[in-house]
N, C-alpha and C positions, 0 to 999 in steps of 0.2 A: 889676396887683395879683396874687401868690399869697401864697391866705390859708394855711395851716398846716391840721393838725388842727384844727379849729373847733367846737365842741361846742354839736352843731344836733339836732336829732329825727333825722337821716339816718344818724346812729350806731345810732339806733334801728331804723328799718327796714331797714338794713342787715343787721343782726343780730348789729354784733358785742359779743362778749360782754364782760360785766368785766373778766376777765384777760385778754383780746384790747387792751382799752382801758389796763390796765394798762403794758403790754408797750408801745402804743401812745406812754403820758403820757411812761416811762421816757428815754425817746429826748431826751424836750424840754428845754432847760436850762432854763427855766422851770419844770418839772413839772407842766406843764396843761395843759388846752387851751385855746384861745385863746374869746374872744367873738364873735357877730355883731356887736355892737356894735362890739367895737375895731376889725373888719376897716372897720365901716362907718366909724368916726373918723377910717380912713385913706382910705379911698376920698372923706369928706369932704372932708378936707387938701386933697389932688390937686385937687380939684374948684374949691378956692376963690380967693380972690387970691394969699392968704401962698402957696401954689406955683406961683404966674403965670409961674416963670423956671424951672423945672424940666421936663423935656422928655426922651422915651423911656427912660423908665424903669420898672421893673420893683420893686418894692416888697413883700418878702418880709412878711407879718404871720404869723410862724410861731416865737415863743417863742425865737428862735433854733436852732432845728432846722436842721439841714443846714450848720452852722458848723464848719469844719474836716474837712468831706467833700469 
């Protein structure tokens, strides 16, 4: 699983600021950040039967970030 930008308190203590996070959303073709939840939705998925047949893989939850890089 890599999650994207994910919009957690650790933006917070990190310290980055709003036009840092601005600069940050711009990049997403989405324009957001993503959820814990959603990361968790997918990390669910993988975990359950419905991906019993899926194996080494690598599972971007990132708005589509880094498409065409």
């Amino acid at each position: 699983m890599s999650p994207g930008a994910t919009d957690t308190p650790l933006l917070d203590k990190l310290g980055v600021p709003g036009s840092g996070r601005d600069a940050m959303r711009s990049k997403i073709p989405f324009e957001r950040f993503g959820s814990s939840r959603e990361v968790a939705e997918a990390v669910a998925f993988l975990a359950s039967d419905a991906a019993g047949y899926i194996t080494g893989q690598d599972i971007a939850v990132a708005g589509g970030y880094g498409l065409g890089a």
